[in-house]
C-alpha positions as CSV (number, residue, x, y, z in Angstrom):
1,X,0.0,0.0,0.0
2,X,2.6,2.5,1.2
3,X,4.1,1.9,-2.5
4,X,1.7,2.8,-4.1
5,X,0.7,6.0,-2.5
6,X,4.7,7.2,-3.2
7,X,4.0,6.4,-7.0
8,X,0.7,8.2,-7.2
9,X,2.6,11.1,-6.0
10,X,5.4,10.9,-8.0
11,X,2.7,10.7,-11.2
12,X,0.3,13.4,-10.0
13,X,4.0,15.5,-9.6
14,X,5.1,14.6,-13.2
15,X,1.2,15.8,-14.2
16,X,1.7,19.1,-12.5
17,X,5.5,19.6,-14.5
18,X,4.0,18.5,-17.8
19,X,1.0,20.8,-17.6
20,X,3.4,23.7,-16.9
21,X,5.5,23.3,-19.6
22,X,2.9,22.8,-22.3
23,X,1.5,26.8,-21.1
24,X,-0.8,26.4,-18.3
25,X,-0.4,29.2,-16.5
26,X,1.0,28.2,-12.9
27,X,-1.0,28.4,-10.1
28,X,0.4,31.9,-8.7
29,X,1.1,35.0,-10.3
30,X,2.4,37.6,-8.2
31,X,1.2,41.4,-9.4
32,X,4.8,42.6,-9.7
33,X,5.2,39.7,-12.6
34,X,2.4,41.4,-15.1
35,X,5.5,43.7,-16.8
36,X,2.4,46.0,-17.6
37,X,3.4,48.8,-20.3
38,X,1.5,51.8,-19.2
39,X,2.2,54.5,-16.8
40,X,-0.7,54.3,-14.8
41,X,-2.7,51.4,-13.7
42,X,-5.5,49.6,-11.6
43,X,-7.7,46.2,-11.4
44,X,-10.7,46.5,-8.9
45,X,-13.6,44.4,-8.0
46,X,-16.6,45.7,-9.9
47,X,-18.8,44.7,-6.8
48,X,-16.4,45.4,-3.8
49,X,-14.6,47.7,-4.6
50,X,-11.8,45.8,-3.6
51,X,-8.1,46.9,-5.3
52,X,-6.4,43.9,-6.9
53,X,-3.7,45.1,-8.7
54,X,-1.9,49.2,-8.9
55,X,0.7,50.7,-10.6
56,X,0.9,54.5,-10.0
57,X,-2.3,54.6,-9.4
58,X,-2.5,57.9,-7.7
59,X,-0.8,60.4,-10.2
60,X,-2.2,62.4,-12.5
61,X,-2.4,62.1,-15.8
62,X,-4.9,63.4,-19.1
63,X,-7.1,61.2,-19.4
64,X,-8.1,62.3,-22.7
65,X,-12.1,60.8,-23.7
66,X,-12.3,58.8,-20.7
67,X,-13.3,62.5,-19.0
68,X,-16.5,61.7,-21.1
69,X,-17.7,58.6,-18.0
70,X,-18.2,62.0,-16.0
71,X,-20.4,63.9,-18.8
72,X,-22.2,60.2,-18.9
73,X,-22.8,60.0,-15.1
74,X,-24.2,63.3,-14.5
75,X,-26.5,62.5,-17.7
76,X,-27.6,59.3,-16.2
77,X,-28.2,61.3,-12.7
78,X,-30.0,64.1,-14.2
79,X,-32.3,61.6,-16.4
80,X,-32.9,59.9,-12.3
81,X,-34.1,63.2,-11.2
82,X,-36.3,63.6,-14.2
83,X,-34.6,67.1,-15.0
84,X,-34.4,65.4,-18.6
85,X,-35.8,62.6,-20.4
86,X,-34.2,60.3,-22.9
87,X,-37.1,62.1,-24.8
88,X,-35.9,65.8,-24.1
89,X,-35.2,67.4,-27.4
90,X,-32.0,70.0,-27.9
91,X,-29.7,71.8,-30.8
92,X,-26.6,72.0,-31.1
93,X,-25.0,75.3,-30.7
94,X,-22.1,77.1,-33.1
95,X,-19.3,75.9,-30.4
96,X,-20.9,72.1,-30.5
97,X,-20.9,72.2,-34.3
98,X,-17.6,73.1,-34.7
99,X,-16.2,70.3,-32.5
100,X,-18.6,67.9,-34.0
101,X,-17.1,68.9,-37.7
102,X,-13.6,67.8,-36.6
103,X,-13.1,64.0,-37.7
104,X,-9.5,64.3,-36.5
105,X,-11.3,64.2,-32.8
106,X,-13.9,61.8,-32.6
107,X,-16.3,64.3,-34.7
108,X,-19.5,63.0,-36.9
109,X,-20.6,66.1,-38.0
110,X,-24.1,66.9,-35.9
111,X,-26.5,69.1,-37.5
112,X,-27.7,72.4,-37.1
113,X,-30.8,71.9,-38.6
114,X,-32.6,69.7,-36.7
115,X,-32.9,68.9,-33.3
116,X,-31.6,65.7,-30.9
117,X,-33.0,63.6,-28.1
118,X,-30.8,62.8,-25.0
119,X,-30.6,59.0,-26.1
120,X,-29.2,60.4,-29.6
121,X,-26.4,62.4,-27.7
122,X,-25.7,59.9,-24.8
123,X,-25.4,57.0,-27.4
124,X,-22.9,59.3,-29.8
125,X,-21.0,60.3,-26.9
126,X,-20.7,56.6,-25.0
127,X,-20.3,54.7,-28.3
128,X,-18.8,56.8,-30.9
129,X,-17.2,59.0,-28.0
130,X,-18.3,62.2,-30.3
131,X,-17.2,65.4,-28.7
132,X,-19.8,67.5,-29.7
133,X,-22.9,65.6,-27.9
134,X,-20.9,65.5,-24.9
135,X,-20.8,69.5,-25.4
136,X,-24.6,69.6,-26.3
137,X,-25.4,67.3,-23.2
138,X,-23.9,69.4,-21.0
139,X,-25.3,73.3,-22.3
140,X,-29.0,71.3,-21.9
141,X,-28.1,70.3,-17.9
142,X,-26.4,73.2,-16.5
143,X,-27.2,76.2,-19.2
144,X,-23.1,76.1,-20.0
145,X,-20.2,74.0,-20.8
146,X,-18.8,76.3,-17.8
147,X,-21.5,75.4,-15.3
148,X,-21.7,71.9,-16.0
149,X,-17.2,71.6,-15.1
150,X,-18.3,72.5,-12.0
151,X,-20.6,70.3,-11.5
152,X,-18.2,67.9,-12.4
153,X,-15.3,68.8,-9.8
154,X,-18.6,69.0,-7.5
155,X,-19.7,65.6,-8.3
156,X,-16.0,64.5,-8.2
157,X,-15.6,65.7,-4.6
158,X,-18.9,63.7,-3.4
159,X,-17.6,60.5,-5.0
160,X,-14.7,60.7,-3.1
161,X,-12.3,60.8,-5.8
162,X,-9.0,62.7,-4.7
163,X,-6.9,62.9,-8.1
164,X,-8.8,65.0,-10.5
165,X,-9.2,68.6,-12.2
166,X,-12.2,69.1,-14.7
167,X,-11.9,72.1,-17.3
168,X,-14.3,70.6,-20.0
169,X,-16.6,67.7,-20.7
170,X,-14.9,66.0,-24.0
171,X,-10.8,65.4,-22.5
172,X,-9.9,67.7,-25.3
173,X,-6.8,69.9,-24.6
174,X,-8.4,73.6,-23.6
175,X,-5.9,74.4,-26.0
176,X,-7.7,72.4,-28.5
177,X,-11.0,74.1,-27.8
178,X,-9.3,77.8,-28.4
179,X,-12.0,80.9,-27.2
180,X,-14.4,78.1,-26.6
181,X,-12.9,76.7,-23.7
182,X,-15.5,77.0,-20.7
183,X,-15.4,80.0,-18.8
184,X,-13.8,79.9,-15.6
185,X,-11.3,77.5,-16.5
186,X,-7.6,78.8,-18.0
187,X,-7.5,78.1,-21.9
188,X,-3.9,76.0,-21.1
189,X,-5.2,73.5,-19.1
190,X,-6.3,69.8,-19.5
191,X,-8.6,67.0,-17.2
192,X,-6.4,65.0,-15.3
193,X,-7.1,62.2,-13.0
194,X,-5.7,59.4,-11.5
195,X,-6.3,56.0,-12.6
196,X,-7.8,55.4,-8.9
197,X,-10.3,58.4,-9.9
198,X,-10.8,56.8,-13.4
199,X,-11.7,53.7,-11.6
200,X,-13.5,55.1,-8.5
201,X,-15.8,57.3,-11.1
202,X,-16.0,53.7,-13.3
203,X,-17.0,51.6,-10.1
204,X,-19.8,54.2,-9.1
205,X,-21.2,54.7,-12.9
206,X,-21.3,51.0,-13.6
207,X,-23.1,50.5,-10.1
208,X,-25.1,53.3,-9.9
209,X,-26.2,53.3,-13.6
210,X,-26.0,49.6,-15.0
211,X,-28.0,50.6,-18.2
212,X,-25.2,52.2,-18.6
213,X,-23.1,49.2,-20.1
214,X,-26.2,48.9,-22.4
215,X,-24.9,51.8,-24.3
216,X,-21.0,51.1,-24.2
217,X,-21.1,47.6,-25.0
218,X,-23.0,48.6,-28.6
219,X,-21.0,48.0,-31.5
220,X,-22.6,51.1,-33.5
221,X,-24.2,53.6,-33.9
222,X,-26.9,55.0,-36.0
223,X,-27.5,58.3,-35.9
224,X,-28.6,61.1,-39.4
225,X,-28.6,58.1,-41.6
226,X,-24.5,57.0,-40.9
227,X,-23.5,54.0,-39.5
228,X,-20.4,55.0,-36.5
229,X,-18.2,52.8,-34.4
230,X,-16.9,52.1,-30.9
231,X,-14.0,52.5,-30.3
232,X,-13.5,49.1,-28.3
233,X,-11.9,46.8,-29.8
234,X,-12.1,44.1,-27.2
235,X,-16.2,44.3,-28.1
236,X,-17.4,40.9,-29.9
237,X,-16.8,42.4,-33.4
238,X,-16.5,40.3,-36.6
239,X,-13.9,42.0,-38.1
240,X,-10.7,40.2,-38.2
241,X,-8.7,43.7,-37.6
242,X,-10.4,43.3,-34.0
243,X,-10.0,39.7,-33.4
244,X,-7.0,39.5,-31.5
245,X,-8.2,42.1,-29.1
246,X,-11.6,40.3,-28.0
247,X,-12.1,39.6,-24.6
248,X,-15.1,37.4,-23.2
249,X,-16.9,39.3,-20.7
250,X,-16.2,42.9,-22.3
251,X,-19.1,45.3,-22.4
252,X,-17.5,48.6,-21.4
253,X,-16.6,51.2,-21.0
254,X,-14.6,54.1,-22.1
255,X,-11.4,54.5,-24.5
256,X,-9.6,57.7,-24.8
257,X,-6.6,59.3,-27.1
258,X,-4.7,62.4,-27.3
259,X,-1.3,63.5,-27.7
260,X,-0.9,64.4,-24.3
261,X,-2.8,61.5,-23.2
262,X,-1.5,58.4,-25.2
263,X,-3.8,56.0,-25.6
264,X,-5.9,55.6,-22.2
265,X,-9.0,52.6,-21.8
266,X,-11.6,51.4,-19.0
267,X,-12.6,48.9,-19.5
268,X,-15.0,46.5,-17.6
269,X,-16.1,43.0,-17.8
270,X,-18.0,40.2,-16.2
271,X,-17.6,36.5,-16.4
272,X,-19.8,33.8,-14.2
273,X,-20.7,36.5,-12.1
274,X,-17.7,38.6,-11.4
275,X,-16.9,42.2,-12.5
276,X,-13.6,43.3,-13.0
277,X,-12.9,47.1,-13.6
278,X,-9.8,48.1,-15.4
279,X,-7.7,51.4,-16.1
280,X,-4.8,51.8,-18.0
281,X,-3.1,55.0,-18.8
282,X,-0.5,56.7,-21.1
283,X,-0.1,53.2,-23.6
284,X,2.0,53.8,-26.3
285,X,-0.6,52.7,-29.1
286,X,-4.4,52.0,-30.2
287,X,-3.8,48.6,-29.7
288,X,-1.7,48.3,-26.6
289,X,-4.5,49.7,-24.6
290,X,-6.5,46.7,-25.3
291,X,-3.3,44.3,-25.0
292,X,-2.6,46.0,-20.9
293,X,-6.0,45.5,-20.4
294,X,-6.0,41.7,-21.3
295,X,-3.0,41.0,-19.0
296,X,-5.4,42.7,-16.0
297,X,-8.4,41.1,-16.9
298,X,-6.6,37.7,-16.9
299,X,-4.8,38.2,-13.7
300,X,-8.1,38.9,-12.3
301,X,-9.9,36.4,-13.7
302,X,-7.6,33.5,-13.3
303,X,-5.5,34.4,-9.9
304,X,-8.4,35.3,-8.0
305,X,-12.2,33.9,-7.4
306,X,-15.2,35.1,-5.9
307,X,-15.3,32.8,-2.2
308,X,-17.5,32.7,0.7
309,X,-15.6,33.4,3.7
310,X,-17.6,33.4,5.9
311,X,-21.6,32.5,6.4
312,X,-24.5,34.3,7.3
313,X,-25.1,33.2,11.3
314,X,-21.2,33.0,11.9
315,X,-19.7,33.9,15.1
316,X,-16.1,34.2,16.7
317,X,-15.1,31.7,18.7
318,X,-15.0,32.1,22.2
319,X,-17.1,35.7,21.5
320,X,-21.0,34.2,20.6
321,X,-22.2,36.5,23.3
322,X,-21.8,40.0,25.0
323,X,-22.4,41.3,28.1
324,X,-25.7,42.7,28.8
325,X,-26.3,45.7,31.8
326,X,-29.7,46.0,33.3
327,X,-31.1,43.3,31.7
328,X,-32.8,40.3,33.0
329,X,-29.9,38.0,31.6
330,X,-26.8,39.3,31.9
331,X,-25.6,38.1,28.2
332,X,-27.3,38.3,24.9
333,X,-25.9,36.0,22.0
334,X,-25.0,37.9,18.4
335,X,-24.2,36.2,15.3
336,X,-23.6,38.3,11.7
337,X,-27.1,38.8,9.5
338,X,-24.9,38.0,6.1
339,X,-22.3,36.2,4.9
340,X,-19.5,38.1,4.2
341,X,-18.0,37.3,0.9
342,X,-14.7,38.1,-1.0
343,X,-12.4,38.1,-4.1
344,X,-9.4,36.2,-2.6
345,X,-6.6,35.4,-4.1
346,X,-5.5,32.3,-4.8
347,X,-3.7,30.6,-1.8
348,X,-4.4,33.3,0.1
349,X,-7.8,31.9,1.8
350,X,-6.3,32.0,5.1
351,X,-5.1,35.4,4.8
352,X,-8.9,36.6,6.6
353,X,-10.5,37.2,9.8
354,X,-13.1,39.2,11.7
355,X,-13.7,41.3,14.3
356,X,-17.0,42.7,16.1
357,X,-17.1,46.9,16.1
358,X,-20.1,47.8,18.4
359,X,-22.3,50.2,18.0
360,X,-21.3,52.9,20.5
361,X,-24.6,54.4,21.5
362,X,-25.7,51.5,22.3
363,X,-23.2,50.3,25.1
364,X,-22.9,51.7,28.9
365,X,-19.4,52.8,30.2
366,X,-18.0,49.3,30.4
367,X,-18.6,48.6,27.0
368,X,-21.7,46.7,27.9
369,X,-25.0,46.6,25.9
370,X,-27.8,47.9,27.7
371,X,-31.0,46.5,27.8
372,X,-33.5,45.8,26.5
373,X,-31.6,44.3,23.4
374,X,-34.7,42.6,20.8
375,X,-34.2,39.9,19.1
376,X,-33.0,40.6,15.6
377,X,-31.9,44.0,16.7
378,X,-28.8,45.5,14.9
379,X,-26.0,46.0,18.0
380,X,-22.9,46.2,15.3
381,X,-21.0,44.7,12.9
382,X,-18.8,42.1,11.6
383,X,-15.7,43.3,9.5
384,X,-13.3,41.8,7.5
385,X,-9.4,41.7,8.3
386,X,-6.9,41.1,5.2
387,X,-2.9,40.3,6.1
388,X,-2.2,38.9,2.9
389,X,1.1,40.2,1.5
390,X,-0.6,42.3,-1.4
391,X,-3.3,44.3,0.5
392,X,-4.1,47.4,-1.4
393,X,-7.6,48.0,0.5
394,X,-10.6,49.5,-1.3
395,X,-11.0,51.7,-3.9
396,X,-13.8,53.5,-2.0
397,X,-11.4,55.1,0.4
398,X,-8.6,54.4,3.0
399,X,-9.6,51.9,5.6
400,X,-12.6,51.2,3.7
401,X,-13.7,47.2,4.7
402,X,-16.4,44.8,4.1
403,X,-18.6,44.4,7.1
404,X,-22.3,42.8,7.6
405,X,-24.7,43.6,10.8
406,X,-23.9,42.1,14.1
407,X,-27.4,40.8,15.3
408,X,-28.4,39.5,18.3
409,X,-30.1,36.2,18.1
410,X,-33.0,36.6,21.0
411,X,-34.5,39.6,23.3
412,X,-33.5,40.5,26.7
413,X,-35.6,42.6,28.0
414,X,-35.0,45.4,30.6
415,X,-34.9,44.6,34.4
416,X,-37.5,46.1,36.2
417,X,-37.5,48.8,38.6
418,X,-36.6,46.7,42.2
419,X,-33.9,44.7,40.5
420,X,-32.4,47.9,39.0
421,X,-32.3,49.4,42.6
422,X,-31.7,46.1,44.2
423,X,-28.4,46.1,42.2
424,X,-27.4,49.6,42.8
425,X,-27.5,49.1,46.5
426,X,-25.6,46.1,45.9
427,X,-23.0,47.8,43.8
428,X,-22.9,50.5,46.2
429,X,-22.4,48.8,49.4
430,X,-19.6,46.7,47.0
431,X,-17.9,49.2,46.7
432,X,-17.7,51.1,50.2
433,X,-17.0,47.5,51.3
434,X,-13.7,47.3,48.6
435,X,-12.8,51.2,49.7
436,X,-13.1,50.1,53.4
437,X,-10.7,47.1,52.9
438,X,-8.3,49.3,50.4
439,X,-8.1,51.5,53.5
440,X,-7.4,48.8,56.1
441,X,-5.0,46.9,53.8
442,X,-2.9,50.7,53.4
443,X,-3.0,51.0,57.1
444,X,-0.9,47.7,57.3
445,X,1.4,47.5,54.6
């Protein structure tokens, strides 16, 4: 028996080597191996949050069209407060049309003689990336080009992203834009952001406005009788130009290119149930973009998986109750409302715990919970501890976490009135008794 078990081992070992050297990728990959070719760069959970890979993720760079997921969230937002319709009708002013008449830059030549819906400017501006209805969109929400930047730095600010400077909807160069550039902003300048801010403003468009991935992930456009395309190439096209950059799960979200830019993409995709957000910044061509992208998406894809840690109704050991004051029992079982659940890297499953945080107004001096507690009642919550070796927190903020409610699992209802008092004589006579023997103990030390 004890032979065979060594030559099982030594076959399954052999396996393992042959697999690997016919191109399976091996079971780790650490993030410093990617050799990614951009400047700037950043993998997140599309759910989470969670930070998976960075490279230079805080500085700031033009991020040429990808400025445009702004000018598409603030649509979507005002659509939600029913300040506009996809229905709402608008023209295109002399600045729009001169933008739009510039092929060089995204243009396709809007018209002057007719009037457009929302959809018809959100869908040129998300698929085709068109300058002009992003100009148009924004002169129909805030009265202004000018107006509507600041409510883009405003709206920047309230997501919580840290890197960024808005001077104009498109990602043009001011420059570019000459005496049209939007007032209040100097005629030199450019967007910036940080691929965390590219991300953070991807993660909160994608989750705030999912239909918004029906519009990116469209192949063309139809719009005045012309037929225009996106400008991802990882889309499902059948085009053999476009093959090699396919990617299974792509349906978004937002390329950009200038010369001060380089060739920027977010992209975003989802496969058996996982979203993976993606930035990559300052590539060196059209089609490197995509390529940068592909080595993300893989690593997140195939080096980490979407697990369970732990289940709804957990608790930690030795910690299934706390302490309850002026109750009628003196403890009060919790367990967490949820399951709290992860992208973990491979390997790295035992790289977790949790910890209760209580909520404060709810506990006495001692750090006891004070009755009556119901049953069901929220008294907290269980968070998530990562001390794996690559822990780049959340892209939601510093010290960001997942957590779930803490919940106690029955009532304990509050003592009545003779008890309470009952147990303050008690304690006070306890402790006149422990000051009395202090006292005596001093007098013979």
């Amino acid at each position: 028996m004890k032979r065979r078990i060594k030559t099982s081992v030594y076959f399954v070992f052999a396996f393992v080597i042959f697999l690997t050297s016919i191109g399976f990728s091996p079971l780790q990959v650490a993030a410093a191996d990617l050799d990614l070719k951009a400047e700037s760069a950043i993998l997140i959970d599309g759910e989470t949050g969670q930070i998976l890979f960075a490279k230079n993720a805080d500085i700031k760079l033009p991020p040429a069209s990808m400025t445009k997921m702004m000018t598409e969230y603030l649509t979507m937002e005002a659509i939600k407060n029913e300040t506009i319709t996809w229905e709402t009708e608008t023209g295109i002013s002399n600045y729009a049309y001169r933008i739009s008449g510039d092929s060089s830059s995204s243009g396709i030549g809007l018209r002057q003689d007719k009037q457009y819906t929302v959809k018809d400017l959100y869908e040129a501006m998300a698929i085709n990336s068109d300058n002009a209805a992003s100009i148009a969109l924004a002169e129909l929400i805030a009265g202004s080009e000018g107006e509507f930047v600041k409510m883009m730095n405003q709206k920047a600010e309230e997501l919580g992203m840290k890197e960024y400077e808005f001077v104009n909807t498109t990602g043009l160069s001011n420059s570019d834009l000459g005496e049209d550039h939007p007032a209040g902003t100097d005629p030199n300048a450019d967007n910036l952001l940080s691929a965390r801010a590219a991300a953070l403003l991807a993660y909160h468009l994608v989750n705030d406005y999912p239909e918004s991935l029906e519009y990116s992930s469209q192949l063309t456009d139809e719009l005045d009788g012309r037929t225009t395309q996106n400008w991802n190439w990882m889309l499902p096209w059948n085009n053999d130009n476009f093959a090699q950059y396919y990617y299974e799960g792509i349906d978004g979200l937002k390329t950009g290119h200038t010369d001060a830019a380089g060739y920027t993409f977010t992209g975003t995709a989802e496969r058996d149930g996982r979203r993976l957000i993606s930035v990559v910044m300052k590539t060196d061509s059209i089609g490197a973009r995509f390529e940068q992208t592909k080595k993300l998406m893989d690593y997140g894809f195939n080096q980490f998986s979407k697990q369970e840690l732990y289940p709804a109704g957990y608790q930690i050991e030795d910690e299934s109750t706390l302490n309850v004051s002026k109750g009628k029992e003196d403890t009060v079982e919790v367990e967490s409302k949820n399951a709290i659940t992860a992208t973990v890297k491979n390997g790295e499953e035992e790289a977790y715990s949790v910890n209760y945080r209580l909520n404060e107004d709810l506990l006495d001096e001692d750090g006891n919970l004070i009755a009556p507690v119901e049953k069901g009642q929220v008294v907290g919550t269980m968070e998530l501890i990562y001390t794996g070796s690559e822990a780049n927190g959340y892209i939601t903020g510093d010290g960001q976490t997942q957590s779930v409610d803490l919940v106690a699992t029955t009532a304990v209802e509050k003592s009545n009135w003779f008890m309470l008092a009952l147990g303050a004589i008690g304690d006070f006579f306890g402790n006149i008794f422990t000051s009395v023997k202090d006292t005596v103990v001093g007098w013979f030390s």
